[in-house]
C-alpha positions in Angstrom: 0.0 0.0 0.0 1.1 3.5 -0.8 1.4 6.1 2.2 -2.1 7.2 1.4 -3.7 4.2 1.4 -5.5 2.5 4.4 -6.8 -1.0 5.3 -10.7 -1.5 6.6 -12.1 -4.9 6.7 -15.4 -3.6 5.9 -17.4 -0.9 3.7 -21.3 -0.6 4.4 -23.1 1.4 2.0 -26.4 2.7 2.3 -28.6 5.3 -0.2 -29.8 7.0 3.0 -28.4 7.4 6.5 -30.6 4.7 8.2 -30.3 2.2 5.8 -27.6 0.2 6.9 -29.0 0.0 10.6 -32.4 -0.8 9.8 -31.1 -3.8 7.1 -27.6 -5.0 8.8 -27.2 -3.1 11.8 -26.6 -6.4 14.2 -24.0 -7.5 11.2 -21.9 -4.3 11.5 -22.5 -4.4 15.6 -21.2 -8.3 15.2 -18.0 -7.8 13.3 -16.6 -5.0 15.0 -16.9 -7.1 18.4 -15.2 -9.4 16.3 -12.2 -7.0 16.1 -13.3 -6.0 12.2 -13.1 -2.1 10.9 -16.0 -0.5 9.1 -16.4 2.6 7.4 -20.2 3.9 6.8 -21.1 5.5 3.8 -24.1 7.3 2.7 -24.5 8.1 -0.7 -27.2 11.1 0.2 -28.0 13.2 3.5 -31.6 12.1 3.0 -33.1 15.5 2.2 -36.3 14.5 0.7 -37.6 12.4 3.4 -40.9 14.2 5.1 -39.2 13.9 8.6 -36.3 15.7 9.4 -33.3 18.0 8.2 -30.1 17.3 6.9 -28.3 18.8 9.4 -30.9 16.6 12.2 -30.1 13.1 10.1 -26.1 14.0 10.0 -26.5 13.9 13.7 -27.9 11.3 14.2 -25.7 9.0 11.6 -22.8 10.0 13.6 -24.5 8.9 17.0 -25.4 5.7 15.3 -22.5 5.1 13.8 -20.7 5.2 17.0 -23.5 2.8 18.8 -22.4 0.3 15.7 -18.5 1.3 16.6 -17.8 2.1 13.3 -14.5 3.9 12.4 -15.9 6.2 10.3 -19.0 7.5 8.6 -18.8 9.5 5.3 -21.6 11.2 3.0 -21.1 11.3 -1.0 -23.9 13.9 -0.8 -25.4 12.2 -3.8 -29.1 13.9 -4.4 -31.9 12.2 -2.5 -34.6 11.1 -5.1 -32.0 11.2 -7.9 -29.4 8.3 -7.1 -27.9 7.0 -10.5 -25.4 4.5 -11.3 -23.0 7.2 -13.6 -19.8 7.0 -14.6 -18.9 10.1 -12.4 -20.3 8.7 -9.6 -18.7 5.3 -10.1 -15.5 6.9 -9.7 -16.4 8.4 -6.5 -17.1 4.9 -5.4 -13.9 3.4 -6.7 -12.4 6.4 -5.2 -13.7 5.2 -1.8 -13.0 1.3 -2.1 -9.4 2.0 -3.6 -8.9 4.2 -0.2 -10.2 1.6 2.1 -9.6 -1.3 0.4 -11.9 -3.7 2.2 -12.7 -7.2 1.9 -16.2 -7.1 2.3 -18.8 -4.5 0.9 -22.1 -4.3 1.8 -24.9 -2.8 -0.7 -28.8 -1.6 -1.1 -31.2 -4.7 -1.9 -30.8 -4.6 -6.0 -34.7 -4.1 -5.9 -36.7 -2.3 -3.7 -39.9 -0.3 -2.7 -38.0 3.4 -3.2 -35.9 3.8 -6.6 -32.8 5.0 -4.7 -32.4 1.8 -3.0 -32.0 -0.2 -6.3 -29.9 2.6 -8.5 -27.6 2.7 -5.2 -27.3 -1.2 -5.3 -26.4 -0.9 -9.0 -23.9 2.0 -8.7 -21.9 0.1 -5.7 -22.1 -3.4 -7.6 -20.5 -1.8 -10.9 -18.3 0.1 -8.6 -16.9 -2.6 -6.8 -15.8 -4.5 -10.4 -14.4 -1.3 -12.1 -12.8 -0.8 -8.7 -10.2 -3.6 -10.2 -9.4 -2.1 -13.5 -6.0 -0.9 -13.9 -6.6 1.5 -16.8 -9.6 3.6 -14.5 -7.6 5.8 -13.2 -8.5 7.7 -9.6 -6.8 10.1 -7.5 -6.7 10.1 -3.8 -7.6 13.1 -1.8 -3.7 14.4 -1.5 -3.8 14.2 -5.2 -1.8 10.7 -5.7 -3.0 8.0 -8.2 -4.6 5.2 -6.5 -4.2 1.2 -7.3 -6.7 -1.3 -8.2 -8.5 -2.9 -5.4 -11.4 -4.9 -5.8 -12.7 -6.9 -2.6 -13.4 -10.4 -2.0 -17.1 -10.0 -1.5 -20.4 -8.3 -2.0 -23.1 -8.8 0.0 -26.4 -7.1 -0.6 -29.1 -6.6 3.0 -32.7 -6.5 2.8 -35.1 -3.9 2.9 -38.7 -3.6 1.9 -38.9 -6.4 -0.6 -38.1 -9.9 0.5 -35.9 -12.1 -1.3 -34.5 -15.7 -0.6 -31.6 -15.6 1.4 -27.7 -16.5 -0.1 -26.7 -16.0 3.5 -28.0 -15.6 7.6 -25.6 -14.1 10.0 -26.6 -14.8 13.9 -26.9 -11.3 15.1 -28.6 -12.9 18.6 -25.9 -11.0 20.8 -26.5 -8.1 18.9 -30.0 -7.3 18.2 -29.8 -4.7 21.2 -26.9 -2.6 19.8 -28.6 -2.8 16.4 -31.8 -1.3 17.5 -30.0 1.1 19.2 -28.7 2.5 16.6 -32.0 2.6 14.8 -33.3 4.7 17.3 -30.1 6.6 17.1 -32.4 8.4 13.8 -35.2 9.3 16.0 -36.4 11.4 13.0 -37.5 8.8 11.6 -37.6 5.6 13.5 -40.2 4.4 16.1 -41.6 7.9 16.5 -43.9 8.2 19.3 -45.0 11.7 19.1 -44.5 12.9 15.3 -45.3 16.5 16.2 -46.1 18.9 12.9 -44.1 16.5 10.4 -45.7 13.8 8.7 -46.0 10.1 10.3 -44.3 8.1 7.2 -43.9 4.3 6.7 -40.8 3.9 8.6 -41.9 6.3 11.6 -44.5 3.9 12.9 -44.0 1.9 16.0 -45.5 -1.1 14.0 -42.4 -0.6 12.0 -39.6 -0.8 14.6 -41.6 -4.3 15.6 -41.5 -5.4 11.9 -37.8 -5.6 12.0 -37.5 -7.3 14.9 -40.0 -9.7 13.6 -37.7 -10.4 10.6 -34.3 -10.4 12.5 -37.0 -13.5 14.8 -38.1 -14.9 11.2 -34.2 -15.5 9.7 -33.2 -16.3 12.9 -35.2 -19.4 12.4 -34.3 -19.8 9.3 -31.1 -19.9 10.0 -30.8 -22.4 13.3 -30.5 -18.8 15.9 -32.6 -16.3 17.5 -32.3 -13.4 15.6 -30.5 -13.3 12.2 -29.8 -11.0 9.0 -30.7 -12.0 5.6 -28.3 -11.2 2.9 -27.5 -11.8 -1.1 -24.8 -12.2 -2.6 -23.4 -10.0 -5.3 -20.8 -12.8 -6.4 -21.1 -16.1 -6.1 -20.3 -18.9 -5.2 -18.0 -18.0 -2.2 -15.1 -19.6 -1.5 -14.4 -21.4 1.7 -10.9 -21.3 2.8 -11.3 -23.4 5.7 -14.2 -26.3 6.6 -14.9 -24.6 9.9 -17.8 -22.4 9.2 -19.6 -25.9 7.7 -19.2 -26.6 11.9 -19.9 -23.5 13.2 -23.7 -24.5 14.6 -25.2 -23.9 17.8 -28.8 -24.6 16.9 -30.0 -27.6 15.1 -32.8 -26.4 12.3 
């Protein structure tokens, strides 16, 4: 690695600033108690949502974000609404994975109930391949041409729209940290008193409960109590050793 140049185990990018606690929160929570690195990234402040400011949601991504124990959290300040899988954004992508250069990234559901969530799944899956290419050039931020990097594995967390599962991780030790950080955006999660704003889908109470309900339902799935569904962006993986085929505490 050049001077420049760091080393995170893990990038989690989300379209909005909740989106990668409400999808993969008890992931994130799980692999930095595991000793991992993460970096956050948000590809937009969130400015069209009906609850909130920009400058309310920043806030309270940072708060979360340090709940998760993440080492970072960065905005691309992409505009809400109007995510798009463009060459100039791809390189502000590959600009962020060839800084980082993490093993694992993890992306929007490729389809999903708001548009951003799928264009943003598209822009950081084409990202993380051109990432690779030699002759796409990118600079780092002291100016300095960056190398190729292209990590190991894409996985893509759930939203609104169900899909069937490549992959459960047990989050059972860390469902409390992951909603924690949910209501870390109290703007727009498990509202209680909405005030002169607008209730919206996610600001329901009924909604907070949903997601415990799934984290319960892939739990089962999966032989645990409470588990994150995920898809991945290349397959098949690679097992470099037989113990995760062992690694079962619950007989399905």
């Amino acid at each position: 690695m050049t001077p420049n140049q760091e080393s995170i185990d893990i990038v989690a990018f989300g379209a909005h600033p909740d989106d990668v606690e409400l999808s993969a929160g008890g992931t994130i929570a799980k692999a930095v108690s595991e000793g991992k690195s993460v970096v956050l990234v948000d590809l937009t402040k969130g400015e069209m949502g009906s609850r909130g400011t920009p400058e309310i949601r920043l806030e309270e991504a940072k708060a979360a974000a340090s709940i998760l124990g993440a080492s970072d959290r960065l905005n691309m300040e992409l505009p809400d609404t109007l995510v798009s899988n463009t060459r100039e954004n791809q390189l502000k992508v590959i600009q962020i994975l060839r800084t980082y250069r993490p093993q694992v990234v993890f992306a929007n559901a490729p389809q999903d109930r708001n548009p951003d969530h799928g264009h943003g799944s598209a822009l950081i899956r084409d990202s993380f391949f051109l990432s690779g290419l030699v002759k796409i050039e990118t600079k780092d931020n002291h100016g300095q041409l960056q190398e190729p990097w292209r990590p190991s594995h894409l996985l893509f967390y759930m939203q609104d729209t169900v899909f069937e599962p490549d992959l459960i991780i047990d989050i059972t030790d860390h469902l409390e940290t992951k909603e924690a950080s949910m209501l870390a955006h109290a703007s727009q999660v498990n509202v209680q008193t909405p005030g002169d704003e607008p209730e919206t889908y996610i600001s329901s109470p009924t909604f907070f409960e949903s997601i415990r309900a799934r984290t319960r339902t892939y739990g089962h799935r999966g032989g645990c109590t409470h588990g994150e569904p995920f898809k991945l962006g290349r397959a098949p993986m690679m097992l470099s050793s037989l113990d995760a085929l062992f690694d079962r505490k619950i007989a399905r």
